[in-house]
C-alpha positions in Angstrom: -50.0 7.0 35.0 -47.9 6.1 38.0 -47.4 2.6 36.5 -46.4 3.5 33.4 -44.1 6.0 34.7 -43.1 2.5 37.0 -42.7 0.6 34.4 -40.7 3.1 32.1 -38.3 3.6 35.5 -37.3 0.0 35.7 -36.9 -0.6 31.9 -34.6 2.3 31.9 -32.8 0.8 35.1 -32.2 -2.7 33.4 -31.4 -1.0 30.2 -28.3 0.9 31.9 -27.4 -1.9 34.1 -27.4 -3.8 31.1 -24.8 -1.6 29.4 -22.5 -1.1 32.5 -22.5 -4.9 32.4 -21.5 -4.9 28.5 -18.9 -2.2 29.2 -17.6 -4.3 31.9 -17.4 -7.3 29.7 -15.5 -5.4 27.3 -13.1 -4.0 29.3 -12.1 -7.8 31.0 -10.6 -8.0 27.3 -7.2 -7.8 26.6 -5.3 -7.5 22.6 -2.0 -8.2 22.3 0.0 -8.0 19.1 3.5 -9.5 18.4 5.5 -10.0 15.6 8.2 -12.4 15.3 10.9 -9.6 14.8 11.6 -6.0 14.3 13.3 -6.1 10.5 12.1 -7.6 7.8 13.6 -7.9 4.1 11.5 -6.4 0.9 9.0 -9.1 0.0 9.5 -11.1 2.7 6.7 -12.8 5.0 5.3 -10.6 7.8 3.0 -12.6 10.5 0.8 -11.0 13.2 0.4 -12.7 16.2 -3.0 -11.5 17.6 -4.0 -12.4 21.5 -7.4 -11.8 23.0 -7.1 -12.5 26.7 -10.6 -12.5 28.7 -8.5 -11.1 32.1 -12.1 -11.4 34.0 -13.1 -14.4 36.4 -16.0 -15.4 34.1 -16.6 -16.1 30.6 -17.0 -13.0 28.0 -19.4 -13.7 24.9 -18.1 -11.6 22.3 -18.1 -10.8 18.3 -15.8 -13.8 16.1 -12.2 -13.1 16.5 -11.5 -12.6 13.0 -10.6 -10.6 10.2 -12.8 -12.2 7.0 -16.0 -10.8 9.1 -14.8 -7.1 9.6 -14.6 -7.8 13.6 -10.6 -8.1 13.8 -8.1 -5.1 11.5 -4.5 -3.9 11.7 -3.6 0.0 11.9 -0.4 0.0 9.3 1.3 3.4 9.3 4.6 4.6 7.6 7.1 6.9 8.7 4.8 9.7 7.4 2.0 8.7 8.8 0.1 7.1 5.6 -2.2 4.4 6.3 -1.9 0.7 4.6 -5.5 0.2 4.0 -6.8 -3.7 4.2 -7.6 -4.1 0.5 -8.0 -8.0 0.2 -11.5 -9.3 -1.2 -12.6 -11.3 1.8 -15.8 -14.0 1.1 -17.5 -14.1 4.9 -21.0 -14.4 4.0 -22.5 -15.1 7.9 -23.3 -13.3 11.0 -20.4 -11.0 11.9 -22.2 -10.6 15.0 -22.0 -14.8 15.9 -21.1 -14.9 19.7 -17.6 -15.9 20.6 -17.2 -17.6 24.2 -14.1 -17.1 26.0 -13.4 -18.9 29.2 -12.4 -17.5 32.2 -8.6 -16.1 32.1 -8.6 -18.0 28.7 -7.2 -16.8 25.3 -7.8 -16.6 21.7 -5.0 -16.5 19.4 -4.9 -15.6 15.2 -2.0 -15.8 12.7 -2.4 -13.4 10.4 -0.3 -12.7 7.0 -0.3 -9.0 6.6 1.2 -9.0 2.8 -1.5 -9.8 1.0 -4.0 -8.0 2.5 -2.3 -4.5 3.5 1.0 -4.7 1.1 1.4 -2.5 -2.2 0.5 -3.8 -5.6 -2.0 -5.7 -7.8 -4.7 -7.5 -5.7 -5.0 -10.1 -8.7 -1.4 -11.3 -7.4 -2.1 -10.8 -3.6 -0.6 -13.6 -2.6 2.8 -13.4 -4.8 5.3 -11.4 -2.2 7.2 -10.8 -5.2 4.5 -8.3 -6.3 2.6 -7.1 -3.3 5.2 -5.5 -0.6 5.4 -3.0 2.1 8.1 -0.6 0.6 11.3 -0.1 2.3 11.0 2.1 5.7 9.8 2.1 8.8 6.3 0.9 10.1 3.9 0.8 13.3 1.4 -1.5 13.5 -1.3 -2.0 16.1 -4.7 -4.3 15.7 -8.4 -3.5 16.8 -11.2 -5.4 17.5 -14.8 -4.4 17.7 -15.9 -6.8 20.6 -19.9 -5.9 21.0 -19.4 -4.0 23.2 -16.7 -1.4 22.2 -13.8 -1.3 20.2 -10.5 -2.0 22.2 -6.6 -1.7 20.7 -3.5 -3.9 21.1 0.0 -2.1 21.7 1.6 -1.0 19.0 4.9 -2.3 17.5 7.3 -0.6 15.4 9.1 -2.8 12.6 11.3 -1.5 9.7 11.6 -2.8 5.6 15.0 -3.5 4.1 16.5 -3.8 1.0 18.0 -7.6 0.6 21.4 -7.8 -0.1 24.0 -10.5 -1.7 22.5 -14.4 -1.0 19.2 -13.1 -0.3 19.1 -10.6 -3.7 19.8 -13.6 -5.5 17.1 -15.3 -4.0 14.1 -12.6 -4.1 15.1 -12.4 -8.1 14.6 -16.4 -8.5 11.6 -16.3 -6.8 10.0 -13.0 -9.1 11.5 -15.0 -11.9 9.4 -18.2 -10.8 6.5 -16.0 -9.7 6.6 -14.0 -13.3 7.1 -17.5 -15.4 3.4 -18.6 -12.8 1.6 -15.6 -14.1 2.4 -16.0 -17.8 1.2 -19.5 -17.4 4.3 -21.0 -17.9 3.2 -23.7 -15.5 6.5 -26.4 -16.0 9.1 -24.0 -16.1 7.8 -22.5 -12.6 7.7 -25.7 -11.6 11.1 -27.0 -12.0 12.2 -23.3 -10.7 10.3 -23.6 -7.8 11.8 -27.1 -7.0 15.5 -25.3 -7.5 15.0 -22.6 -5.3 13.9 -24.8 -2.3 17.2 -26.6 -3.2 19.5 -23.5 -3.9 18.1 -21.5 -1.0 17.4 -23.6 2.3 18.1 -21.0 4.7 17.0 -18.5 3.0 14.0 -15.8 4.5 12.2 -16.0 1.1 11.9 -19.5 1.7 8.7 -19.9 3.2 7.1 -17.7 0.7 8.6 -20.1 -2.3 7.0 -23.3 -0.2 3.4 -21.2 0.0 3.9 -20.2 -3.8 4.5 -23.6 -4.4 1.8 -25.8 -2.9 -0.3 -23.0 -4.3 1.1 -23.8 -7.6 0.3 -27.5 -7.3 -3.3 -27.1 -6.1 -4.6 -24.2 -8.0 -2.8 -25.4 -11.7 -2.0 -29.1 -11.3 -4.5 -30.2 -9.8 -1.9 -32.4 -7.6 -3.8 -31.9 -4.2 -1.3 -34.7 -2.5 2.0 -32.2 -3.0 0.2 -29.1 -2.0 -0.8 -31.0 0.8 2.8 -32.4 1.8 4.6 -29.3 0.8 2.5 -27.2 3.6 3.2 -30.3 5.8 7.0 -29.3 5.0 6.9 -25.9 6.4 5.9 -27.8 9.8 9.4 -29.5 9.5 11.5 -26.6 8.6 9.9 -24.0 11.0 8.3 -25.7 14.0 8.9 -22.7 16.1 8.2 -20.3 13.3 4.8 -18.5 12.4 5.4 -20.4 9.1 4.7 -23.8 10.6 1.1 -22.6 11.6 0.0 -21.8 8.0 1.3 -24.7 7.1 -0.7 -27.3 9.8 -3.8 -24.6 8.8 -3.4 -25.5 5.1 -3.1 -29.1 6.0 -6.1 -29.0 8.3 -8.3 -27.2 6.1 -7.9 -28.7 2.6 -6.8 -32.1 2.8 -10.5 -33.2 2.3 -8.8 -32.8 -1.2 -7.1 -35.8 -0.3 -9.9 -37.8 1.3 -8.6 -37.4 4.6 -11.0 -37.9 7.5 -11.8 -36.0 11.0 -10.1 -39.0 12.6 -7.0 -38.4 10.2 -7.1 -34.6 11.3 -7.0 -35.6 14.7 -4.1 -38.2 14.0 -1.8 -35.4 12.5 -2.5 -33.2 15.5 -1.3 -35.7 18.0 1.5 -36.5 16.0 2.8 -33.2 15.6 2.4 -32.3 18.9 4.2 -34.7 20.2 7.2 -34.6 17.6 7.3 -30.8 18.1 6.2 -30.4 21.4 7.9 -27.7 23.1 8.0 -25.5 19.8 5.2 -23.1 18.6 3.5 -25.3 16.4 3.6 -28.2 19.0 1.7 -26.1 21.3 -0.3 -24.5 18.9 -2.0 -28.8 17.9 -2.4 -28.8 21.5 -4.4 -26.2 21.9 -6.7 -27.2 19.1 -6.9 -30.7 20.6 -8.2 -29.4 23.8 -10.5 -26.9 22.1 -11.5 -29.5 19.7 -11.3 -27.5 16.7 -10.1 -29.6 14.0 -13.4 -30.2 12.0 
């Protein structure tokens, strides 16, 4: 009886030492959320910078750092207080619960594209600005992250909706026109409209969104995996200190198997960006994957 009631003692003691330790872990993480500016147009690309920071002297093991296995979500609120729910179909099929190492004082970082998961609209056209927005008004926005251990919350940052005006109202129209003439399958004449914008409307906000619409055009309907491939590339060359240029090298990385490229090929790209671009966002960003090696 006196061993059992031994034994029972010191699996209770290792069992709370066990979650003080956990707790511990958790809270040596730190979440940080930033986006790139305070206003935004109607329609117009909105990216979440997401930083988990392990502030501890030792590494944390910890749940993926990501949103398509339910770890990772964004609190989207109006003026009112009504939630923007995440409504995108995601296709994670593995272990949400996969360990994620982070070194010592080290950091995880995540680009995230809030339209098409948390915007208003038809989730057949999810990722067509043009048809799934925030409305106009104002907006807070903070991200969680269910670590293992607890669930811990970034800051919150307050960013408004605008109606476009003049230039920029010219431009939102061209691209619903090109986005409506995509959907009715009028594949040619969204084509040649597509390839106008990017000529009528180089410094235009939309931009980046008619560039994603485009190589998305290109894979998805024509097949043509080489000018999906370079178009993303193009977003590198336009923005390389934008959020933009990110999706872009990620598009590049993770499809152009389409165009036979190899592991040594990523890794070629990756320098060479990194070195054009090397003081901007996106130079910094290869870098980091170099180190980190993740460019399978």
């Amino acid at each position: 009886m006196k061993l059992d009631f031994l034994n029972t003692c010191i699996i209770i003691t290792f069992s709370i030492f066990g979650e003080i330790l956990l707790l511990a872990q958790g809270h040596s993480l730190k979440l940080i959320l930033e986006l790139n500016k305070s206003a935004y147009l109607k329609s117009e690309p909105i990216y979440a910078n997401v930083y988990l920071t392990n502030e501890s002297a030792k590494e944390i093991h910890t749940k993926l750092f990501s949103q398509d296995d339910g770890n990772l979500g964004f609190v989207i609120r109006d003026a009112n207080g009504n939630s923007f729910l995440d409504r995108q179909r995601r296709w994670f099929t593995g272990d949400s619960s996969m360990p994620l190492t982070i070194s010592a004082r080290d950091t995880e970082k995540l680009l995230f594209n809030l339209l098409p998961a948390y915007g208003l609209g038809d989730r057949r056209f999810s990722l067509y600005h043009t048809k799934v927005l925030l409305p106009i008004g104002e907006y807070t926005i903070q991200a969680k992250f269910q670590t293992g251990y607890d669930t811990i919350y970034s800051n919150i940052f307050h960013f408004i909706v605008e109606e476009p005006r003049g230039k920029e109202l010219d431009a939102i129209k061209e691209l619903d026109t090109a986005t409506d003439l995509e959907l009715d399958k009028k594949f040619n004449e969204a084509e040649e409209l597509y390839g106008s914008f990017l000529k009528r409307y180089p410094k235009s906000v939309y931009l980046s969104a008619a560039i994603v619409q485009a190589w998305q055009h290109f894979e998805w309907h024509k097949k043509d995996y080489r000018k999906a491939y370079d178009l993303a590339l193009r977003l590198v060359d336009l923005f390389p200190s934008g959020d933009a240029a990110v999706s872009g090298i990620s598009y590049a990385l993770t499809h152009n198997h389409l165009i036979k490229k190899s592991r040594k090929d990523r890794e070629n790209l990756l320098n060479y960006i990194e070195k054009k671009y090397s003081n901007t966002k996106v130079g910094k960003w290869c870098r980091r994957v170099l180190k980190k090696n993740k460019f399978e």
